[in-house]
C-alpha positions, 0 to 999 in steps of 0.5 A: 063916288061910292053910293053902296053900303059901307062895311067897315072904317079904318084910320087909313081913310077907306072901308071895306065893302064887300072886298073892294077898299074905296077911298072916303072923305079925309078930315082934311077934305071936310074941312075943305068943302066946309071952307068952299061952303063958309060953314062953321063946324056947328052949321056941318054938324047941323045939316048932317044932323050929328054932334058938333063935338063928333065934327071937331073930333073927326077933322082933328083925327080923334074920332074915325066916323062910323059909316052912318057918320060919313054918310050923313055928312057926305049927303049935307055936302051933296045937298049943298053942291059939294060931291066927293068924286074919285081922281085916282089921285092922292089929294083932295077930290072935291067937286062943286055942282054950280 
């Protein structure tokens, strides 16, 4: 998991930090950790206090979050006992904290 601070986005799904591209949260993996918690659109958007338009643009792949976006969903997630770890796979790396 990357707890540095982020540089720039791209419609890859990474960023670029300081030279090294490291894999962030995909739409599909917010959707899936937001169906692990049984949260609607709105209750992500509340906790991670954004818009909940910003959520539904994000997960249909309209919008690409700025760093500051996927960070606050990313800390709502960890909040709730979801982390994002790396797997060196291509997939879903969703982890629960029970």
């Amino acid at each position: 998991m990357y707890r540095g601070t982020l540089r720039s986005c791209g419609r890859d799904g990474h960023v670029i930090a300081e030279g090294a591209i490291l894999s962030l949260m995909t739409s599909t993996e917010i959707r899936m950790a937001r169906a692990l918690l049984r949260w609607t659109q709105r209750d992500l958007a509340e906790r991670a206090l954004i818009n909940r338009r910003t959520v539904v643009n994000i997960e249909s792949g309209k919008h690409i979050p700025n760093s500051s976006t996927l960070e606050s969903i990313r800390r709502a997630f960890e909040a709730a006992g979801i982390e994002f770890a790396e797997t060196g796979t291509s997939g879903p790396k969703i982890v629960t904290r029970r």
